[in-house]
MARPA-983022 format. One record per residue: chain; x, y, z of N, C-alpha, C in turn. Coordinates in Angstrom, 1 decimal, padded with zeros to 4 digits. Layout:
<semis>
(semi "A" (X Y Z) (X Y Z) (X Y Z))
...
</semis>
This chain:
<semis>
(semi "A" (121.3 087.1 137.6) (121.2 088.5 138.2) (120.0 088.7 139.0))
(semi "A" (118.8 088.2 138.9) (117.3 088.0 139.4) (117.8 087.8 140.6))
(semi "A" (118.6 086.6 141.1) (119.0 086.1 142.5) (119.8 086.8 143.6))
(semi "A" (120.1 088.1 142.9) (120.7 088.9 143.6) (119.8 090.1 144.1))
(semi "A" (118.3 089.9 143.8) (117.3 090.7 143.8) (116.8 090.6 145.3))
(semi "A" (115.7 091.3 146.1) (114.9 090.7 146.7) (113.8 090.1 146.3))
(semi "A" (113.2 088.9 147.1) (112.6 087.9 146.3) (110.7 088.9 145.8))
(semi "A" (110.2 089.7 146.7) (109.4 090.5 146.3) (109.5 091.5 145.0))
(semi "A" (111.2 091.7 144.6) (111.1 092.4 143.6) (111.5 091.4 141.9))
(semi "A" (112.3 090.5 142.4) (112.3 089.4 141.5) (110.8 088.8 141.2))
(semi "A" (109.6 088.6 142.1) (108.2 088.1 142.0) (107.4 089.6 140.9))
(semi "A" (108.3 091.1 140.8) (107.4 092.1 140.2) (108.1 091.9 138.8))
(semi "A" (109.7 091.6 138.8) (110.0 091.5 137.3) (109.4 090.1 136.4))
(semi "A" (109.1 089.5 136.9) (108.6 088.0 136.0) (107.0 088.3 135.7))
(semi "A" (106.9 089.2 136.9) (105.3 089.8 136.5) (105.1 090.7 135.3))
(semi "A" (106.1 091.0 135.3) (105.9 092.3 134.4) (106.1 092.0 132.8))
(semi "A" (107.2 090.7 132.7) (107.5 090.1 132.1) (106.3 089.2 131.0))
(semi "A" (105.4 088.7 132.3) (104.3 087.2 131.9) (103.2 088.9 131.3))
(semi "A" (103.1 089.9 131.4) (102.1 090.8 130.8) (102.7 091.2 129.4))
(semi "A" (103.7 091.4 129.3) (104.5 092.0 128.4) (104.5 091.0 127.0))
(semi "A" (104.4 089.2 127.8) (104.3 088.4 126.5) (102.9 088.1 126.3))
(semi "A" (102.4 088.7 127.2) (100.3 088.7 126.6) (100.3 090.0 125.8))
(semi "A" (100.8 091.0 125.6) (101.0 091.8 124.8) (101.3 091.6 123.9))
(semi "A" (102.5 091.3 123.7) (102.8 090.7 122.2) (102.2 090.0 121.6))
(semi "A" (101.3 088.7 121.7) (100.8 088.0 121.3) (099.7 088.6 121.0))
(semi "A" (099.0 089.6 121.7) (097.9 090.0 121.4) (098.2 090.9 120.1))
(semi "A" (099.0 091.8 119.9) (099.8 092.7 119.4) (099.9 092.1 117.6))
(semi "A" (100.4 090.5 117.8) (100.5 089.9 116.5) (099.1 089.4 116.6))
(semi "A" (098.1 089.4 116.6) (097.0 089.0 116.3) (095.7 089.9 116.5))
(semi "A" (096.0 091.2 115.6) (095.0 092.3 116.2) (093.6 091.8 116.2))
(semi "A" (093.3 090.5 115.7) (091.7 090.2 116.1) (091.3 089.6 117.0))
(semi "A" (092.4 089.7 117.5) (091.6 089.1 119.3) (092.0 087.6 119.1))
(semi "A" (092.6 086.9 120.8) (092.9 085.8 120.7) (092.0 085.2 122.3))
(semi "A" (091.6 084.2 122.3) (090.8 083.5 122.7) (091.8 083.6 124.4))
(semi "A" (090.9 083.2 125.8) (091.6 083.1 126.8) (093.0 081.4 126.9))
(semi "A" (092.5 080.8 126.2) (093.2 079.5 126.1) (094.2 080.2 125.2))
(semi "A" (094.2 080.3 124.1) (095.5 081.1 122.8) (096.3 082.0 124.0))
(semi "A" (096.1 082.1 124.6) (096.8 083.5 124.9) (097.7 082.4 126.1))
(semi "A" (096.7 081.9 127.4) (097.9 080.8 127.8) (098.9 079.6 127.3))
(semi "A" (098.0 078.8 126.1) (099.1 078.2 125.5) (100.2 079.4 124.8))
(semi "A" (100.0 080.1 124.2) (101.7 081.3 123.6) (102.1 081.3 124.5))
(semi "A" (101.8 081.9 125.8) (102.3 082.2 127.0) (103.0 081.7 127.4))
(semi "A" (102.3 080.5 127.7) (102.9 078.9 128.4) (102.8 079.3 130.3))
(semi "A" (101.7 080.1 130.0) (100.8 080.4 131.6) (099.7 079.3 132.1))
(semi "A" (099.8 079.1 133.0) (098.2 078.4 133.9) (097.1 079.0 133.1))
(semi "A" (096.3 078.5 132.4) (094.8 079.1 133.0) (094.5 080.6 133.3))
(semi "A" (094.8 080.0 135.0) (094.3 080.5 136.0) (095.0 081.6 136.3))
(semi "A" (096.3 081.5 135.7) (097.1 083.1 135.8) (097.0 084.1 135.0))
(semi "A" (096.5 083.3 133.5) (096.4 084.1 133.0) (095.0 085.0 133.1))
(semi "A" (093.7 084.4 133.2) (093.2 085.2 133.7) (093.0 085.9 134.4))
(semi "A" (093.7 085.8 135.6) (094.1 086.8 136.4) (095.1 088.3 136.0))
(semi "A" (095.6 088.0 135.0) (096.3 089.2 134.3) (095.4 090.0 133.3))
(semi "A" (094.5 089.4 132.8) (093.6 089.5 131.9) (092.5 090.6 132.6))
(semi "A" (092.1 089.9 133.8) (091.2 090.8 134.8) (091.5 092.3 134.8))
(semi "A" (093.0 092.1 135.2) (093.3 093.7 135.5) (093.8 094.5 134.3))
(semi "A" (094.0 094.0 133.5) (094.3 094.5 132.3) (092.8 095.1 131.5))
(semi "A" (092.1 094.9 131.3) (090.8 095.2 131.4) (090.2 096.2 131.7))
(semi "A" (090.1 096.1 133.6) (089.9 096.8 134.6) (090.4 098.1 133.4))
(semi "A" (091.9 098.2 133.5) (092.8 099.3 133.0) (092.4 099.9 131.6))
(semi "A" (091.5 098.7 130.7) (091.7 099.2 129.2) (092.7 098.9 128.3))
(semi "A" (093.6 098.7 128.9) (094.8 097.8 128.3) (094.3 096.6 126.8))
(semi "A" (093.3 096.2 127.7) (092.8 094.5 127.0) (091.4 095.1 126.7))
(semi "A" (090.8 094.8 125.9) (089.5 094.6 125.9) (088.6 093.2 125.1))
(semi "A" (087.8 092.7 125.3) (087.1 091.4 125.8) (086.0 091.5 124.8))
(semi "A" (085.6 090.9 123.4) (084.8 091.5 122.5) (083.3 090.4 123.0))
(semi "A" (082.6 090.8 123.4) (081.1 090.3 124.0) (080.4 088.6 123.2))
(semi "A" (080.9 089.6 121.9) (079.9 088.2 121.2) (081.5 087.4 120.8))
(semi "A" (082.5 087.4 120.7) (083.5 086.3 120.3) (084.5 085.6 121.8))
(semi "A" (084.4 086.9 122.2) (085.2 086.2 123.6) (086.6 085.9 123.3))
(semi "A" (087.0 087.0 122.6) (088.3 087.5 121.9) (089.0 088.6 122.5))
(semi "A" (090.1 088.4 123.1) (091.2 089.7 124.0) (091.6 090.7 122.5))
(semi "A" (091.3 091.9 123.1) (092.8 092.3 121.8) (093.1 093.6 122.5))
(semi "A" (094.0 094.3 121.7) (094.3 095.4 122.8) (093.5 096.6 122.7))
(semi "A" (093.6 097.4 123.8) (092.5 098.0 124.0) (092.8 099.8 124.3))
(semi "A" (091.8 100.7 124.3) (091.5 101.9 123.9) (092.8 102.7 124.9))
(semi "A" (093.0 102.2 126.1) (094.3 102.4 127.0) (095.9 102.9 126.0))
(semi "A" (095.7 102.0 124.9) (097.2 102.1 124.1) (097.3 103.4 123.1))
(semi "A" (095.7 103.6 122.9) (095.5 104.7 122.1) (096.0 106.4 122.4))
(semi "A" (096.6 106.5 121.1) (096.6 108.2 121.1) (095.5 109.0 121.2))
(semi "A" (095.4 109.9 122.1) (094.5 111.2 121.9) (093.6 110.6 122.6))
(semi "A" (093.3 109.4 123.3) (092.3 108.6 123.7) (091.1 109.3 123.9))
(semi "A" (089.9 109.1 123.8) (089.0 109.8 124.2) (087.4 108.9 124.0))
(semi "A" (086.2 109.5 124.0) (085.1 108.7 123.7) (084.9 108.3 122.1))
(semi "A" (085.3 109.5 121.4) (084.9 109.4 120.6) (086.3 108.9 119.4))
(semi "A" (087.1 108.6 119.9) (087.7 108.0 118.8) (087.9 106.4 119.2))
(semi "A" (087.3 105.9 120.6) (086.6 104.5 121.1) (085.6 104.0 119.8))
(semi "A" (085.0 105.0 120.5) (083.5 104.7 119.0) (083.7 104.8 117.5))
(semi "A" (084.9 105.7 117.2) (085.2 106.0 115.9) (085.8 104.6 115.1))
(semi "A" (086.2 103.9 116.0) (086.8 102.3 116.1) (085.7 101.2 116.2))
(semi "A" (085.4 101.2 116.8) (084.0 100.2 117.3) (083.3 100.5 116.4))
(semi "A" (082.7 101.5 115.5) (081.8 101.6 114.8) (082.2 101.2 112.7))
(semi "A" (083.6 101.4 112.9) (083.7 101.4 111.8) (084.7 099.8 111.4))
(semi "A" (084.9 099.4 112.2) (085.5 097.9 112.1) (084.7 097.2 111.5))
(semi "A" (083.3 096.8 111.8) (082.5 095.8 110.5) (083.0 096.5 109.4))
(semi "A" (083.0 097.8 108.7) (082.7 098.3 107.6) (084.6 097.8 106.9))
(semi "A" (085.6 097.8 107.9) (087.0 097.3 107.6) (087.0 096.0 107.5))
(semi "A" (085.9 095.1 108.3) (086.0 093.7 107.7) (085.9 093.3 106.7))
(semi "A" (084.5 093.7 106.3) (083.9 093.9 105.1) (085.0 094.1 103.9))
(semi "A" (085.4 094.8 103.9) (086.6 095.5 103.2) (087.4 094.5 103.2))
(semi "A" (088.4 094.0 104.0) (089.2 092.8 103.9) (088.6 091.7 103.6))
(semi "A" (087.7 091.1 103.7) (087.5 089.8 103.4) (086.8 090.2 101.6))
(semi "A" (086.8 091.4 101.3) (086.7 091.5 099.8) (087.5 091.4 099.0))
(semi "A" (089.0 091.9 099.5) (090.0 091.8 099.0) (091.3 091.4 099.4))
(semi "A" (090.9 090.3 100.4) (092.2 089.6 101.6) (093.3 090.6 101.9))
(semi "A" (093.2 092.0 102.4) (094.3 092.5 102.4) (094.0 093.6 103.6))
(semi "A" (095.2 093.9 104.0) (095.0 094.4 105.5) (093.9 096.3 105.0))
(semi "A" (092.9 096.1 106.1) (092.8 097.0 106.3) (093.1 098.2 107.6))
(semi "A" (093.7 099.5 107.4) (093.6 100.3 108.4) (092.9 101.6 108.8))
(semi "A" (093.2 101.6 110.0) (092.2 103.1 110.4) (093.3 103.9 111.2))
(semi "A" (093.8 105.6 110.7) (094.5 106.1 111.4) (094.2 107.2 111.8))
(semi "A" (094.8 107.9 112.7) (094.4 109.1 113.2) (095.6 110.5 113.0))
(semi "A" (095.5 111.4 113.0) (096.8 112.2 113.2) (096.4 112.7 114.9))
(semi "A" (097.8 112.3 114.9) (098.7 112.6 116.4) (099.6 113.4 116.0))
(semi "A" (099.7 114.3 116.8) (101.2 115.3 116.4) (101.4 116.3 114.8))
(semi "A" (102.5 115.6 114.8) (103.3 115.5 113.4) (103.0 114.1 112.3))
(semi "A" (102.1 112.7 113.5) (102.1 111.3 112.4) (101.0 110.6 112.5))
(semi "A" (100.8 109.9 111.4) (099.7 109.1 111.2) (099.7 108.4 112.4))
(semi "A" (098.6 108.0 113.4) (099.0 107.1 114.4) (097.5 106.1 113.6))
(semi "A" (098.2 104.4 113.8) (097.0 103.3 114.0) (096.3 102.9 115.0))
(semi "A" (094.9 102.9 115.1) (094.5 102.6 116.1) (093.1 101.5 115.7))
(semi "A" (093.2 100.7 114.6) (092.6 099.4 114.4) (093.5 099.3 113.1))
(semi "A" (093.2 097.9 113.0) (093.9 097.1 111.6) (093.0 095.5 111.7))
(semi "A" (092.9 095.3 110.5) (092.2 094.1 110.5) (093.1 093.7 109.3))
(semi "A" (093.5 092.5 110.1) (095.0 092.3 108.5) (094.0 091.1 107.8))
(semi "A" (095.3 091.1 106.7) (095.0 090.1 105.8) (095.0 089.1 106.5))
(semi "A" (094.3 088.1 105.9) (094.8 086.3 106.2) (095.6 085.7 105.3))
(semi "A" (096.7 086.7 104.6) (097.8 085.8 103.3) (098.9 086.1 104.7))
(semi "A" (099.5 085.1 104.8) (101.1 084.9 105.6) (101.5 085.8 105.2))
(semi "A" (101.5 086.7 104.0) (102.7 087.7 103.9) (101.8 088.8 103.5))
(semi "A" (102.1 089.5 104.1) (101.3 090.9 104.3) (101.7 092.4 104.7))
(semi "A" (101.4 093.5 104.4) (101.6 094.3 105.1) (100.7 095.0 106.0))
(semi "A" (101.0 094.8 107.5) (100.5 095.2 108.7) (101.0 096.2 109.6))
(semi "A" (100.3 097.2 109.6) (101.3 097.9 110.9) (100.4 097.4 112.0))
(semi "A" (100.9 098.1 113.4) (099.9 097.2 114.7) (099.4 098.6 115.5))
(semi "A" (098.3 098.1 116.1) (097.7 098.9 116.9) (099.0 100.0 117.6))
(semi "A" (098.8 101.3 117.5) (099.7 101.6 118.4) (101.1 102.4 117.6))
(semi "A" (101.2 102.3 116.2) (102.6 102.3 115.3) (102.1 103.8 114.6))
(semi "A" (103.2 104.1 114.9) (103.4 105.6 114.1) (103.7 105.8 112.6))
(semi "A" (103.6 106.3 111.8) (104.2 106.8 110.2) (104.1 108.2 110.2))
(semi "A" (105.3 108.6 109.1) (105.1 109.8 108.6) (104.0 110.5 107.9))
(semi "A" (103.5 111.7 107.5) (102.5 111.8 107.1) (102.8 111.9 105.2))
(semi "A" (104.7 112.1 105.0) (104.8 112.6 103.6) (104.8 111.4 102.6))
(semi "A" (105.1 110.2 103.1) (105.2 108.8 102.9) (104.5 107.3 102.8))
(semi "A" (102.7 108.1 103.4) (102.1 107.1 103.3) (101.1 107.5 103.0))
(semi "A" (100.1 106.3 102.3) (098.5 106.8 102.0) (097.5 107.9 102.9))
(semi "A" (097.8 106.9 104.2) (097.3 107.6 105.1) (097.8 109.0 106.1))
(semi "A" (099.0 108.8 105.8) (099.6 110.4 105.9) (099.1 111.3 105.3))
(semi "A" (099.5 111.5 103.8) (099.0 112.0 102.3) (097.5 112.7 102.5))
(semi "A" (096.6 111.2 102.6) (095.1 111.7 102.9) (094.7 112.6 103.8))
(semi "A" (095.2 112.2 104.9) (095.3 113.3 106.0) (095.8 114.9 106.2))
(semi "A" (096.9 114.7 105.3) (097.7 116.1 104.6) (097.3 116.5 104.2))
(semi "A" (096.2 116.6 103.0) (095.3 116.6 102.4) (094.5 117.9 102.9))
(semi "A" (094.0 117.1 104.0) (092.9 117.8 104.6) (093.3 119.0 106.1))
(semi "A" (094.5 118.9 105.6) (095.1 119.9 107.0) (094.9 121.6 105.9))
(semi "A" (095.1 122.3 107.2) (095.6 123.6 106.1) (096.9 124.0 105.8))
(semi "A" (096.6 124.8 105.2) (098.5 125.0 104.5) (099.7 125.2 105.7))
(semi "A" (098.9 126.1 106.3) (100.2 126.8 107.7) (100.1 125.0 108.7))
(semi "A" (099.6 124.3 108.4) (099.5 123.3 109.5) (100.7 122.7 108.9))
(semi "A" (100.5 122.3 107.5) (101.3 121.5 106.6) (102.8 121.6 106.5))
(semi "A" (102.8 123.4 106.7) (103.9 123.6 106.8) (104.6 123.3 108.2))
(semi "A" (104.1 123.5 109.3) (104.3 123.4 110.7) (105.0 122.3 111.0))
(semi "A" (104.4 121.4 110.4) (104.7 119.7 110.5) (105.9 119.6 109.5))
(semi "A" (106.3 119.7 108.3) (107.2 120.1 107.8) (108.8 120.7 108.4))
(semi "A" (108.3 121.9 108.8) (109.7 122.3 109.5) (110.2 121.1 110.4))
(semi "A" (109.3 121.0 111.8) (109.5 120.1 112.9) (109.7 118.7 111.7))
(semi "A" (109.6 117.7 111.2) (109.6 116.7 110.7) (110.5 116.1 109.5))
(semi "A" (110.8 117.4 108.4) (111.3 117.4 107.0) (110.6 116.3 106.4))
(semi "A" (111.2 115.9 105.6) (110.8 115.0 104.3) (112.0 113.9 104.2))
(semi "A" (111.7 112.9 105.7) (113.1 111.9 105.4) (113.4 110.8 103.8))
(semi "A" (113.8 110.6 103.8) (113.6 109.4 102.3) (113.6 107.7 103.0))
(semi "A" (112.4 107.3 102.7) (112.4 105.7 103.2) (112.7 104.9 102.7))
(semi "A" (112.5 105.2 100.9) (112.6 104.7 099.8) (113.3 105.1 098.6))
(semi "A" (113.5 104.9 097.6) (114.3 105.2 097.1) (113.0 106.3 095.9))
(semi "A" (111.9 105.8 096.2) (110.2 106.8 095.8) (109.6 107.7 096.7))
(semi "A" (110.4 107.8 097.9) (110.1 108.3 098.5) (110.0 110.4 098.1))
(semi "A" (108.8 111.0 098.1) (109.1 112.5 098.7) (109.9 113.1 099.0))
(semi "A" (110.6 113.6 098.8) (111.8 114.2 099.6) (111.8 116.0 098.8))
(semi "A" (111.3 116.7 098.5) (111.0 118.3 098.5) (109.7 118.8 098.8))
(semi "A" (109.6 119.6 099.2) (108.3 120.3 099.6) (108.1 120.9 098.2))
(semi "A" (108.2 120.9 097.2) (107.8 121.1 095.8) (107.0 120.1 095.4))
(semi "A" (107.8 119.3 095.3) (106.9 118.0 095.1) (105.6 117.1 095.9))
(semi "A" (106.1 117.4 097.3) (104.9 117.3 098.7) (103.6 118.5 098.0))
(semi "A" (103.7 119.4 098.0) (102.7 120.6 097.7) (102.0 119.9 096.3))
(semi "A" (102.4 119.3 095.6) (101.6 118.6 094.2) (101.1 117.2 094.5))
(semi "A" (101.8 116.6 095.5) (101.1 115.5 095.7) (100.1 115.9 096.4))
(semi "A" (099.7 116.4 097.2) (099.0 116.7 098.1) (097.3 117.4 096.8))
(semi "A" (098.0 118.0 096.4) (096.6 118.7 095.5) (095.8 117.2 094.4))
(semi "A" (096.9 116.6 094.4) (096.7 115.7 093.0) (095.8 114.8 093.8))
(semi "A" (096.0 114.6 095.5) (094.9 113.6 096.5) (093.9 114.7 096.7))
(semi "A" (093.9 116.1 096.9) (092.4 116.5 096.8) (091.5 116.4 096.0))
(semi "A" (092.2 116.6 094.5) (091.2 116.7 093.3) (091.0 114.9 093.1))
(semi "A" (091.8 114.0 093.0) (091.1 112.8 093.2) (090.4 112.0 093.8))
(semi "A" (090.6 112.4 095.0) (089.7 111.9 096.9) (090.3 110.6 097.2))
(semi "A" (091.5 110.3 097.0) (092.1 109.1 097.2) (094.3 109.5 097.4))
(semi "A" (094.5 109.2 098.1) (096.3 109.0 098.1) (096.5 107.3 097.8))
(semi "A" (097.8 107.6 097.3) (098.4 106.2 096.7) (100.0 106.7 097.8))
(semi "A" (100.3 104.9 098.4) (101.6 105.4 098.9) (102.2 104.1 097.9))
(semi "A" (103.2 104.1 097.1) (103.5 103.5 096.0) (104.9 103.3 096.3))
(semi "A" (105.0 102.1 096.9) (106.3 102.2 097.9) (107.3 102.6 098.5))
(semi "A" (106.9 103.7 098.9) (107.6 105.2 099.1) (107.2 104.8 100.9))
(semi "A" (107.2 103.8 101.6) (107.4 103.7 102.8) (108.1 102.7 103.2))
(semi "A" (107.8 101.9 102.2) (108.5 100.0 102.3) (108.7 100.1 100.8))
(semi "A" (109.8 099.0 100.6) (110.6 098.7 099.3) (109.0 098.1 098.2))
(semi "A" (108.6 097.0 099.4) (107.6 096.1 098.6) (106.6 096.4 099.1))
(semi "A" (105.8 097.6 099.4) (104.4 097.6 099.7) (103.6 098.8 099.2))
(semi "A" (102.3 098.7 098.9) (101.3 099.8 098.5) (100.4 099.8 099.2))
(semi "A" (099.7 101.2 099.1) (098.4 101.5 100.3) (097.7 102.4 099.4))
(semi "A" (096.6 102.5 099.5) (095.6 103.2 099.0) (094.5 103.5 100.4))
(semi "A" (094.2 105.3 100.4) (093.9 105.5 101.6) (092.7 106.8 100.8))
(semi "A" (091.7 106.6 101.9) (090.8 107.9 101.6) (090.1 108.5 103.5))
(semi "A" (090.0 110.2 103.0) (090.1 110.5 104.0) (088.7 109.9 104.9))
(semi "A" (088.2 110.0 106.3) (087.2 110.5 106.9) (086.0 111.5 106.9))
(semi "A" (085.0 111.8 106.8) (084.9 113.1 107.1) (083.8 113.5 107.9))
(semi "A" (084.0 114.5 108.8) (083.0 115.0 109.7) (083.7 114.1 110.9))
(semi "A" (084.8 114.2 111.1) (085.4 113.8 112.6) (086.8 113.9 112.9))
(semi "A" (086.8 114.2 114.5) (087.7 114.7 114.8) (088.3 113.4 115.8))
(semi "A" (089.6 113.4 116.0) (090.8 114.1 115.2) (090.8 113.7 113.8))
(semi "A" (091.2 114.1 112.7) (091.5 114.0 111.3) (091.9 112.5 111.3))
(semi "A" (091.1 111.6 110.3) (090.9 110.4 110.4) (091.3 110.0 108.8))
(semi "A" (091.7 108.5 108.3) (091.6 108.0 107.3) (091.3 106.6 107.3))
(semi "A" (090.6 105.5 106.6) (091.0 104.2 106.4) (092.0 104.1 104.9))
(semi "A" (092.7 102.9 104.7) (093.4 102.6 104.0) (093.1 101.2 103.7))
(semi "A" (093.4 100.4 102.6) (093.8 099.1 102.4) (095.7 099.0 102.2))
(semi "A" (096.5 098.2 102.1) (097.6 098.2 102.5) (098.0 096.6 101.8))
(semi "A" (099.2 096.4 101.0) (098.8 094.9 100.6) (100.7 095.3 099.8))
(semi "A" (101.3 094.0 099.6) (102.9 093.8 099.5) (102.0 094.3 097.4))
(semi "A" (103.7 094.8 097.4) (103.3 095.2 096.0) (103.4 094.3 094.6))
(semi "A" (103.9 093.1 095.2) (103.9 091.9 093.9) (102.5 091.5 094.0))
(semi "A" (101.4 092.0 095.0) (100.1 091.5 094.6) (099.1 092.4 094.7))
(semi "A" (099.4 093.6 094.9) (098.6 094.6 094.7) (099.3 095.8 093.6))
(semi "A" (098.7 095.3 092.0) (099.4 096.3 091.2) (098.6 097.6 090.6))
(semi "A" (099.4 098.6 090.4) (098.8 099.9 090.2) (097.8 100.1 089.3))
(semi "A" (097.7 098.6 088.6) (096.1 099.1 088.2) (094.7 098.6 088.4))
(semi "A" (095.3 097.9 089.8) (094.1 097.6 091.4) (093.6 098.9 091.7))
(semi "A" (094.6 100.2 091.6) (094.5 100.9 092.4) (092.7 102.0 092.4))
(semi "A" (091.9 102.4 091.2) (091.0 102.8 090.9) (089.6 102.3 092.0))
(semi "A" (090.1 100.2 091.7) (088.9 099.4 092.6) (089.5 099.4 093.8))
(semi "A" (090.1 099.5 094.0) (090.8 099.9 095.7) (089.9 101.3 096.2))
(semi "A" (090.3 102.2 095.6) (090.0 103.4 096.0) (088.6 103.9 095.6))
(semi "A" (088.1 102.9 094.8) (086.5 103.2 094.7) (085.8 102.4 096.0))
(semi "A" (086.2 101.3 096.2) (086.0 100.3 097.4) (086.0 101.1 099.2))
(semi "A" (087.3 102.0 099.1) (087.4 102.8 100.3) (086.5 103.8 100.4))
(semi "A" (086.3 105.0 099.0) (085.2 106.0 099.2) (083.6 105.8 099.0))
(semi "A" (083.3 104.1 098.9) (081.6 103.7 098.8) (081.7 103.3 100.6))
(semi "A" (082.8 102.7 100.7) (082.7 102.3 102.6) (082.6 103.9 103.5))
(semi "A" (083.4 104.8 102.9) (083.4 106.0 104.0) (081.4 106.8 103.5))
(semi "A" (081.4 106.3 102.4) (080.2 107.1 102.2) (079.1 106.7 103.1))
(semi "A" (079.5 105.3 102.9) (078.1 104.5 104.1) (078.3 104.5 105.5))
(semi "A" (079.9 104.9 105.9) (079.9 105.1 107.3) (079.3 106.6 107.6))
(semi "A" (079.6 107.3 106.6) (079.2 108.7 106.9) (077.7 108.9 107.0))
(semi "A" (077.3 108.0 106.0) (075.7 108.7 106.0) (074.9 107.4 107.0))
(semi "A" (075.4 106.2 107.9) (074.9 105.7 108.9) (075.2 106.4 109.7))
(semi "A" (076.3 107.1 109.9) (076.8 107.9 111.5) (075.9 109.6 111.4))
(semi "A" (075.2 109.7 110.4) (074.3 110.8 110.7) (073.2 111.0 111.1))
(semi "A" (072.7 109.2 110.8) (070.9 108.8 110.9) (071.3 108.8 112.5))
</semis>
C-alpha cells in the first residue's frame, strides 16, 4: 500500500515508524539505553540513529543522562509537565535506586493527573519477572498503592469528585468496589502513613506506597513486586524503607 503513496510521503511514514521503535525500546528499558543498544534493537545505521536522537532531545522527547550516556525518555511525555516535577524526578531517582537495589524490586514515582495516578519514573527490578508500569501509564486511584496514598491526602469533596466522574471499576476479584469501603481504606492509609495495593490491580502483584510531602502536584513513591515474592508480611519493611527514604528526601530538599 506504501507504493501507492508519493515517495516524499512514503519517506515521512518509515520515519515516523524508525522513531516510534526508538520509543519502544527506550520505553522497555526505563534506565536508559546506550546510542549503539538503541541502533542494534532498531536495526538502524549509527548515523541515523543519531540523527533521530538529536531531534528528539532538541524536543525533550529523549533525554541524554551526562555521566552514563544513557537515552531514556524524557520530561516531553510527562503529565502536568513543568520545572518542578523535572526536578521532582531528577532529584529523587538516586533515593529510588537506592531503594531497588535493596530490595530488587521495581520502584515508582507518581503524580495525580486528573482523576489517576500518572508514572513519571520507575526504576524496575532486575528479576525477569516483575512488575513495572512505564514512564507515561496511567492507574486508578481506588486500586493501587499509589492511588490510595494519594487519596489519602486529597480532601473529601475532591475524593468525592473523582468518584462520581470515575466509580470504583473491579480489576480484581480484591478489588474496592463501594465507596463504604473506599472511605475506610483511605482513613486506615492515613492513620498508618503507608497504602498496601494487595492485588486489587493485577491478579499477581503487590505495591506498597507512601505519600510525598510538601509538593505539588500530589506525589507518591511506591515499591511494586509480583505477589509470590513479595508476601504480606514484607509489607511493615517495605513501608518502613519508603517513609525513612521520603523522610531524607524531605529534609535534603529543605536544606
Amino acid at each position: 500500500m506504501d507504493d501507492e503513496l508519493p515517495q516524499s510521503q512514503r519517506y515521512s511514514i518509515r520515519a515516523v515508524q524508525r522513531v516510534c521503535d526508538i520509543f519502544d525500546l527506550i520505553q522497555e528499558e526505563p534506565e536508559g539505553l546506550t546510542l549503539r543498544q538503541l541502533a542494534d534493537g532498531a536495526k538502524f545505521p549509527l548515523s541515523s540513529t543519531y540523527r533521530f536522537l538529536c531531534t528528539l532531545l532538541e524536543r525533550r522527547y529523549v533525554l541524554k543522562d551526562p555521566a552514563t550516556g544513557l537515552f531514556r525518555i524524557g520530561p516531553a511525555f510527562l503529565p502536568a509537565q513543568d520545572d518542578r516535577l523535572i526536578a521532582l524526578s531528577d532529584r529523587l531517582r538516586p533515593h529510588m535506586t537506592r531503594l531497588r537495589d535493596q530490595f530488587e524490586e521495581t520502584v515508582n514515582l507518581g503524580v495525580l493527573v486528573g482523576c489517576h495516578v500518572s508514572y513519571v519514573e520507575v526504576v524496575e527490578s532486575p528479576h525477569s519477572v516483575r512488575q513495572a508500569a512505564r514512564v507515561g501509564d496511567r492507574d486508578e486511584l481506588h486500586c493501587t498503592a499509589l492511588g490510595k496514598v494519594i487519596g489519602a491526602s486529597l480532601h473529601a469533596d475532591e475524593v468525592q469528585a473523582i468518584l462520581q466522574l470515575e466509580g470504583l471499576p473491579r480489576r480484581t476479584p480484591r478489588t474496592i468496589t463501594t465507596e463504604e469501603d473506599y472511605g475506610a481504606e483511605l482513613e486506615k492509609v492515613r492513620v498508618q502513613g503507608y497504602a498496601l495495593d494487595d492485588c486489587e490491580n493485577d491478579d499477581d502483584g503487590r505495591c506498597v506506597a507512601v505519600a510525598l510531602r510538601g509538593v505539588t502536584p500530589h506525589a507518591a513513591i511506591s515499591i511494586s513486586a509480583p505477589a509470590s515474592r513479595f508476601a504480606l508480611d514484607d509489607v511493615p519493611e517495605y513501608a518502613e524503607a519508603l517513609q525513612a527514604t521520603v523522610q531524607s528526601f524531605t529534609e535534603r530538599k529543605s536544606q
